[in-house]
C-alpha beads as a LAMMPS data file, in Angstrom:
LAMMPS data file: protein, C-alpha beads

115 atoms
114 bonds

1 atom types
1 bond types

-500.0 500.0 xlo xhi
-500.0 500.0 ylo yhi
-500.0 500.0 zlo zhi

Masses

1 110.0

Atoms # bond

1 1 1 58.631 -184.318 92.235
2 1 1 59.859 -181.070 91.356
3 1 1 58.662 -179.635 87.576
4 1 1 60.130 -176.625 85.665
5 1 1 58.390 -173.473 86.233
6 1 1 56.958 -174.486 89.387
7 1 1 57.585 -172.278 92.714
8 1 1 58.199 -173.901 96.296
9 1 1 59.755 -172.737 99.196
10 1 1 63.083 -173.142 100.076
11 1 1 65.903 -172.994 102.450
12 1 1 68.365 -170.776 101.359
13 1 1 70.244 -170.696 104.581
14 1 1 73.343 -170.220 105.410
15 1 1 73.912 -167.847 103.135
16 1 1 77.498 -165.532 102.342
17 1 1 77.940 -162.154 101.314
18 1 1 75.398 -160.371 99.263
19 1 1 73.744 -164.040 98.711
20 1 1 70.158 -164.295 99.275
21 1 1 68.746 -166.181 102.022
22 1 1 66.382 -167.431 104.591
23 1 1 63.483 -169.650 103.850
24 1 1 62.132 -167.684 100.649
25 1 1 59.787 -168.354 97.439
26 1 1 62.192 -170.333 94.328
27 1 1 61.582 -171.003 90.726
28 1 1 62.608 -174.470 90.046
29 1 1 64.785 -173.716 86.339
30 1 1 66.307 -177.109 85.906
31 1 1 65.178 -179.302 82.821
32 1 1 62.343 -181.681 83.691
33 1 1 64.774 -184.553 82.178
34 1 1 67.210 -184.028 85.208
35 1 1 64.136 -183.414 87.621
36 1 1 62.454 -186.761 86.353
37 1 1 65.298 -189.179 87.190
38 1 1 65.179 -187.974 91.273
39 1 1 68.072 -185.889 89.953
40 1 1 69.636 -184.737 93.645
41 1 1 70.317 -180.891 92.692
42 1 1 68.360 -178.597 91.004
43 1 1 68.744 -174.942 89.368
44 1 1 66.377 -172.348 90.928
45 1 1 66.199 -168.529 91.263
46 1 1 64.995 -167.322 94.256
47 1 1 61.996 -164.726 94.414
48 1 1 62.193 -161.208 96.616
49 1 1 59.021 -159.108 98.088
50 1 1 61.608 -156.139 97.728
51 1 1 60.359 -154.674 94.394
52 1 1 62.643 -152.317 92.339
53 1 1 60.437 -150.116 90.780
54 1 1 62.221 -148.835 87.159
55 1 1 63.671 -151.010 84.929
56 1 1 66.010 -153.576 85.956
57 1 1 66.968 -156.226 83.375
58 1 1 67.614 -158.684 85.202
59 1 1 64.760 -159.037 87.694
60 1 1 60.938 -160.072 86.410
61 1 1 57.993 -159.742 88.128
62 1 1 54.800 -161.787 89.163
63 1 1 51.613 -161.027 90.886
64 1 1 50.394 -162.657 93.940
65 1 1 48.368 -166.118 92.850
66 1 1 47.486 -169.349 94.266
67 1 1 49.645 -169.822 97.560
68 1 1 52.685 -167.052 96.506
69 1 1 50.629 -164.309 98.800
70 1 1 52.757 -161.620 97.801
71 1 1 53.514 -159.660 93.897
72 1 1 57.699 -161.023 93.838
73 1 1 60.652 -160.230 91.464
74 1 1 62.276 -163.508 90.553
75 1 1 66.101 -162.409 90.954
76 1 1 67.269 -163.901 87.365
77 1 1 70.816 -162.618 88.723
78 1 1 71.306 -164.957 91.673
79 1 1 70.236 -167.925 89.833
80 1 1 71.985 -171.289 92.049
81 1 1 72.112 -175.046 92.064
82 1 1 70.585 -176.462 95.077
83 1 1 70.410 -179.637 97.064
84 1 1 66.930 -180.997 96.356
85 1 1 66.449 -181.215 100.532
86 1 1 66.154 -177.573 100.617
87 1 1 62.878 -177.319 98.840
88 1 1 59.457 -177.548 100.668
89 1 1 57.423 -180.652 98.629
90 1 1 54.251 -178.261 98.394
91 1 1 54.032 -175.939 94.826
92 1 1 52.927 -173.120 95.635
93 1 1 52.348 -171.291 92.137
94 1 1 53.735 -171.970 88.792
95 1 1 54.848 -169.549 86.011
96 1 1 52.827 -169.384 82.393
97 1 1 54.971 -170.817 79.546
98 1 1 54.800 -166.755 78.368
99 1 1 56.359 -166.211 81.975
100 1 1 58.632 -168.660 81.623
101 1 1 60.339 -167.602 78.048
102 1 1 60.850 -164.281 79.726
103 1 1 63.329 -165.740 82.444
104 1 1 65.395 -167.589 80.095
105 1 1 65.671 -164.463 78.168
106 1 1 66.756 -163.143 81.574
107 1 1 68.955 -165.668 82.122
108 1 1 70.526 -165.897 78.508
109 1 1 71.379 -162.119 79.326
110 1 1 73.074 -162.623 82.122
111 1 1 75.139 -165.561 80.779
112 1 1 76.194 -163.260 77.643
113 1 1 74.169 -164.634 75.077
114 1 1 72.821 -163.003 72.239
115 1 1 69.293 -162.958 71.863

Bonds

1 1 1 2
2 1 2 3
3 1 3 4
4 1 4 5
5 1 5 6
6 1 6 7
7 1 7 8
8 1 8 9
9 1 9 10
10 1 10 11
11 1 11 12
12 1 12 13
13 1 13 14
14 1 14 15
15 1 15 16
16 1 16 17
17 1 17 18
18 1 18 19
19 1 19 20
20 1 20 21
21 1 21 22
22 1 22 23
23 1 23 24
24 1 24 25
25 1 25 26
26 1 26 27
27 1 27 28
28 1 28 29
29 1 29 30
30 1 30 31
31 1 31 32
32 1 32 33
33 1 33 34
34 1 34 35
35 1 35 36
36 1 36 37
37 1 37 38
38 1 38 39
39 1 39 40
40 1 40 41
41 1 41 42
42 1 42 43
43 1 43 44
44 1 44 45
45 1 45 46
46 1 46 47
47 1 47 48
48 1 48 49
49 1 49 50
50 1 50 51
51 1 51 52
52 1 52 53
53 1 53 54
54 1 54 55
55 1 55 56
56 1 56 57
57 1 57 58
58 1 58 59
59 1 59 60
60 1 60 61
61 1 61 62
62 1 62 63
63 1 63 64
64 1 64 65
65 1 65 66
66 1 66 67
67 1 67 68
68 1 68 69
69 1 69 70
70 1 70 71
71 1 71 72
72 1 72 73
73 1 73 74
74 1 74 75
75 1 75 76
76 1 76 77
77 1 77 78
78 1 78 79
79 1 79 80
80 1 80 81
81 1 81 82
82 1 82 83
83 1 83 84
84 1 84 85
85 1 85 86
86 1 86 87
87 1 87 88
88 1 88 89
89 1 89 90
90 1 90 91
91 1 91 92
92 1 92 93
93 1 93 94
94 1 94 95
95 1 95 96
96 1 96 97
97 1 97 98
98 1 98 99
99 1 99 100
100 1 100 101
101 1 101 102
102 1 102 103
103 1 103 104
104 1 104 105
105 1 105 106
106 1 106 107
107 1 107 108
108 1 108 109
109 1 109 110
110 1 110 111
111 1 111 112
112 1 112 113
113 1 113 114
114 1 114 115
């Protein structure tokens, strides 16, 4: 079962144009109330080992902790809806609730929202 602010591997593959792929790190966004009925997509945002150093809105980084071995940006601009198959069972870290509110600010950004 896949929860909301948990990170597992995924397969991003085949990807197009300036998408992001291969097997990488993903934040699993979707609402737990989808994720609890064995919904068969979910809404993730992949992670990158490519830091930007500076500001960049849209991007938010995490250390290294429990199995994600490397500090990551989660890339709040190529947020996605994947088949569930794609993910690797096996969390390997999870995002604080702190950590979490700071992606949907992200992601209400990028979507045009005031916040």
């Amino acid at each position: 079962m896949f929860r909301r602010g948990d990170i597992h591997l995924a397969k991003l593959y085949p990807s197009k144009g300036h998408e992001v792929g291969k097997t990488r790190p993903v934040l699993v966004l979707q609402t737990d109330m989808l994720n609890d009925v064995d919904h068969t997509t979910t809404i993730i945002v992949p992670l990158s080992t490519q830091l930007i150093e500076g500001t960049y809105p849209l991007r938010f980084r995490i250390k290294k902790r429990d199995k994600l071995k490397e500090t990551s940006e989660i890339l709040c601009d190529q947020i996605r809806t994947i088949d569930v198959n794609r993910l690797q069972k096996e969390k390997i870290a999870s995002l604080t609730q702190e950590e979490l509110i700071s992606i949907e600010e992200r992601v209400q950004i990028l979507l045009g929202f005031n916040i």
